[in-house]
C-alpha positions in Angstrom: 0.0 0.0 0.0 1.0 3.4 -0.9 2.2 5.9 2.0 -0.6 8.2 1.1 -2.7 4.7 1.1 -2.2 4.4 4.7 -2.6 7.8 5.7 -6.7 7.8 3.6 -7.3 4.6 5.0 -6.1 5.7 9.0 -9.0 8.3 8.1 -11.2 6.5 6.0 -10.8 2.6 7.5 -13.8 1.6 5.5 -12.8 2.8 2.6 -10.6 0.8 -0.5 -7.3 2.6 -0.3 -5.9 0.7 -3.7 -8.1 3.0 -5.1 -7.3 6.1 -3.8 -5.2 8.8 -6.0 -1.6 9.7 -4.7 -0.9 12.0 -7.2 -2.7 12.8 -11.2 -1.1 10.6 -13.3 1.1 11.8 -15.5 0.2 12.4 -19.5 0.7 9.9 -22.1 3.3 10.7 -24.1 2.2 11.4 -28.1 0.9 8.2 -29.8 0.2 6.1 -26.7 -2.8 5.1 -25.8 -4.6 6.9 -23.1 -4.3 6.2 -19.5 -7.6 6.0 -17.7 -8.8 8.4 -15.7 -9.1 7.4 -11.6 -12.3 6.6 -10.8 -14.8 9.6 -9.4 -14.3 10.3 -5.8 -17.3 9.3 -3.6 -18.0 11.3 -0.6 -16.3 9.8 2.3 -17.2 12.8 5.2 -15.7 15.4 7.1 -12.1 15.1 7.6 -11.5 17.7 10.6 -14.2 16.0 12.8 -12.6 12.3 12.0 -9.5 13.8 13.0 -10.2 15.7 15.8 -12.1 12.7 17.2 -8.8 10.7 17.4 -7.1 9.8 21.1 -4.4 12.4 21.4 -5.9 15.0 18.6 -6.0 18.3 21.1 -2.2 18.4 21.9 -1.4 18.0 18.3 -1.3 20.8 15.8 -2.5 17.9 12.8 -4.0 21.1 11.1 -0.9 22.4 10.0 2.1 20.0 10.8 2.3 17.4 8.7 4.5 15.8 11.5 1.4 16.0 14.1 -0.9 14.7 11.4 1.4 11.1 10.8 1.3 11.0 14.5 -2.3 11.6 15.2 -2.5 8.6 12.9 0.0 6.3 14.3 2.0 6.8 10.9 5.9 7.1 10.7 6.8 10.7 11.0 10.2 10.8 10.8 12.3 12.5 7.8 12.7 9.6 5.6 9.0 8.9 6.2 7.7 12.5 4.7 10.6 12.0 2.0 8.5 8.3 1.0 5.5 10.7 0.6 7.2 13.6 -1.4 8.5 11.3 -3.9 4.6 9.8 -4.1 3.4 13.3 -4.3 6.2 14.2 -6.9 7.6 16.7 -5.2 9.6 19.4 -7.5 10.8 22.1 -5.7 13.8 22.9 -4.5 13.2 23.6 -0.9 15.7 21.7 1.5 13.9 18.1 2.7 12.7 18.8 6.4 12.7 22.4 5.6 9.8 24.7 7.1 8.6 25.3 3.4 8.9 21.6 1.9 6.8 20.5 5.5 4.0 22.8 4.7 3.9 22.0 0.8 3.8 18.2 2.0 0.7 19.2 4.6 -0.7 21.1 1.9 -0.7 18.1 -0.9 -1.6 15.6 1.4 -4.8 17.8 2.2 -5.2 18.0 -1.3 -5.3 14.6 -1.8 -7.8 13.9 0.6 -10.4 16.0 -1.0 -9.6 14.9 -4.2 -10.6 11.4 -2.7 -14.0 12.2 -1.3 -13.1 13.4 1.7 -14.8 17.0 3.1 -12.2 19.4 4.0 -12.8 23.1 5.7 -12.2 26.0 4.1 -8.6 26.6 6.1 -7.3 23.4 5.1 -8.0 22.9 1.5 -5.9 25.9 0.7 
């Protein structure tokens, strides 16, 4: 299972995470057939109620830190954990791994993801 896999299916446990979306696919180059497109998201809920429901969720800042929201979980937080999920994400930046800047794009896309799954997301967090 993907590391974005685990992380829907922490939140969604009833949902199928082989089917969830890491990142779009990427185009077909010219005169190959056509990758299908992921199958429609279904809605799945609210994600900040899930989450703030979770033993441990009030001394954790899972709203921001990406490191908080692997813990909340019970997901591997550590560096070579969040670099597993910026390679998934395809990360291209050029911020420093661990950095400030390459921990909130990483919160940001994993966000992202989730709603692009089905799940409901609040204003503050899908941005």
């Amino acid at each position: 299972m993907s590391f974005f896999g685990k992380i829907f299916s922490k939140i969604f446990p009833s949902a199928n995470a082989a089917e969830v979306v890491a990142a779009p696919p990427a185009p077909a180059p010219a005169g190959a057939p056509a990758v299908p497109a992921p199958p429609p998201s279904i809605p799945l809920g609210e994600v900040a109620p899930i989450l703030d429901a979770m033993p441990g969720a009030a001394s954790l800042n899972w709203r921001t830190s990406i490191v908080d929201l692997l813990k909340l979980l019970g997901l591997e937080s550590g560096l070579a954990a969040r670099k597993e999920l910026a390679n998934e994400l395809i990360y291209t930046g050029n911020d420093e791994p661990g950095s400030a800047a390459w921990n909130i794009w990483l919160h940001k896309q994993v966000m992202s993801r989730i709603a692009a799954n089905g799940g409901t997301l609040p204003p503050e967090l899908r941005d």
